[in-house]
N, C-alpha and C positions, 0 to 999 in steps of 0.2 A: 614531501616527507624528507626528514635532514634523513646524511647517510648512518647518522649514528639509531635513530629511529629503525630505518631500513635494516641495519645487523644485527636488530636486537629482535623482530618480525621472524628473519629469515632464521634466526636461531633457536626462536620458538616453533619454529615449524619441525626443525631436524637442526641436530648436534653437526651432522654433516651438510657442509655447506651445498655440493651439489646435491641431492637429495630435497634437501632446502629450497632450491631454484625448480624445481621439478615439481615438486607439490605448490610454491608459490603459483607458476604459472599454470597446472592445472586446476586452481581455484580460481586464478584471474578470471579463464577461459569461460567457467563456472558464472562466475558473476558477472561479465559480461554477456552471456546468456540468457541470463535472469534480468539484469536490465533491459535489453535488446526486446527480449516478450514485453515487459512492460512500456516500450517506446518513450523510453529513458533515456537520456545519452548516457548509453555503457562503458564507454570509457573509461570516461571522467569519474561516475559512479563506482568503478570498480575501483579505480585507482581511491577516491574518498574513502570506500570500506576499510580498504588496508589502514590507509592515512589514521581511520578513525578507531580501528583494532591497533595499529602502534602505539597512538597515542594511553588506550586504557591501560595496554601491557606497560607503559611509562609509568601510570598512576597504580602499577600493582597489581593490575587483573589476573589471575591465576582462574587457566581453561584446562584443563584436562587436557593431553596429546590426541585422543579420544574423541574429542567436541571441540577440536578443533575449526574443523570445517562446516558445523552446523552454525560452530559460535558466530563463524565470518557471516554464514548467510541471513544470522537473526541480525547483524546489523547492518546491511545491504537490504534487508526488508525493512527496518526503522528508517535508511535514507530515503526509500523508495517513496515510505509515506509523506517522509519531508518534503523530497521533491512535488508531491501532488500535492500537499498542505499548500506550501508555499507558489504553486500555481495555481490556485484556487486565488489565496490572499491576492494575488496581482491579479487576476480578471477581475476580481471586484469595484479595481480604481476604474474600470472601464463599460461599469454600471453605469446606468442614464442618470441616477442619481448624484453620482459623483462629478456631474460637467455642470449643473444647474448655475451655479455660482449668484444665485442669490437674487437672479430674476425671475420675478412672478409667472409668467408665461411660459419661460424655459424650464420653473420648476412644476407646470401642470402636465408639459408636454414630457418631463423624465417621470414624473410621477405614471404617467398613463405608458410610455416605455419601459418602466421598469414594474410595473403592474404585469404585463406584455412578455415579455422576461420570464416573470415569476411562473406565469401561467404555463408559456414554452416549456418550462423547466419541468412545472407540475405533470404536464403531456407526457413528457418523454418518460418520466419515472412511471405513470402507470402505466403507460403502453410498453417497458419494460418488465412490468411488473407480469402482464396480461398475457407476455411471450411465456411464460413458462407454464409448464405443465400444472394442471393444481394439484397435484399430490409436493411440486418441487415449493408453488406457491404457500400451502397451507404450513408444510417444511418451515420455510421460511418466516411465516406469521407465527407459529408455536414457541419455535425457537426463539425468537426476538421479544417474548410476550412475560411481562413481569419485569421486576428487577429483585435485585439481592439473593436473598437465601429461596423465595419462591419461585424467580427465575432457573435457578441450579436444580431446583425440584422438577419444575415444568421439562426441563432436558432431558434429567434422568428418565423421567417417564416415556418421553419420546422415546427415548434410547429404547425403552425396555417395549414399548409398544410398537415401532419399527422391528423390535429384537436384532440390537445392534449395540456394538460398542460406544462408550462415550464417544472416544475416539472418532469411530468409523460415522457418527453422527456428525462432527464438529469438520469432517471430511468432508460429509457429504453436502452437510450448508457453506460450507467455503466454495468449494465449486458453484453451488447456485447462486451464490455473492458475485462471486467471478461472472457469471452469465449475464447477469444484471448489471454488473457495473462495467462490461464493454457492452453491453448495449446502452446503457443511458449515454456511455460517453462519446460512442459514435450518434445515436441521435441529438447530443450537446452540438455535435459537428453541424449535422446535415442543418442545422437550424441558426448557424452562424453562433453558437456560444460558447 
């Protein structure tokens, strides 16, 4: 980040400069934390946040002093995604498919390793699926169930037949998200993928 980005960060945070350093660094602290759970490299990640909130406040982004530090964490959660997108996109070059290069043999034998693969993968998502409880399972299947305007119906319902908040609903299936998706991705591990 130039320093001229950096004074203009630290000024949005507080008119006073120390002040300013003090709330920087107990956000860093913050988002290196949040990276760190996700086995992120946190560093760097924190540092990109900031990099990436300078940059809008350049383009004119007006946050409330207020939503300040949710605003930092809503885009420290969009890198986060990046980060796994874009580790996703690179394990794919090292699909059985992608080595074939155009020999018949080697494309039967990616073909039946990447069949292998698929199937691995398909395992571990049910047997993720299987770990949870079926009250968190069926949760899960309601919620996700429709699209557009009868999706939004299907929630509210839940809501209201759990007797709970939207809110507290959209809480509750994020944690079971959560559950599921470090499990799939340690058994991605135990399975070499």
């Amino acid at each position: 980040m130039k320093d001229e980005s950096f004074e203009k960060l630290l000024t949005w945070f507080d008119a006073d400069r120390d002040c300013a350093g003090e709330r920087y660094e107990r956000l860093r602290k913050k988002l290196i934390a949040f990276f760190e759970h996700r086995h992120i490299p946190a560093e760097e990640q924190a540092d990109k946040t900031f990099d990436r909130v300078a940059a809008l406040l350049e383009k004119g982004k007006d946050v409330p002093p207020e939503k300040q530090e949710q605003y930092c964490l809503g885009v420290a959660r969009n890198l986060a995604r990046e980060f796994w997108h874009s580790r996703e996109n690179r394990s794919t070059k090292h699909e059985p498919s992608a080595m074939a290069n155009g020999d018949p043999v080697a494309e039967q034998l990616c073909e039946e390793r990447q069949q292998a693969w698929i199937d691995r993968k398909d395992k571990c998502a049910k047997h993720c699926l299987e770990q949870l409880k079926p009250d968190q399972r069926r949760l899960l299947f309601l919620y996700c169930d429709g699209d557009g305007e009868m999706r939004a119906r299907n929630r509210r319902k839940l809501a209201e037949e759990l007797g709970i908040s939207d809110e507290a609903l959209r809480v509750r299936v994020h944690r079971t998200r959560h559950i599921v998706r470090e499990c799939y991705r340690d058994c991605l591990k135990r399975h070499g993928i």
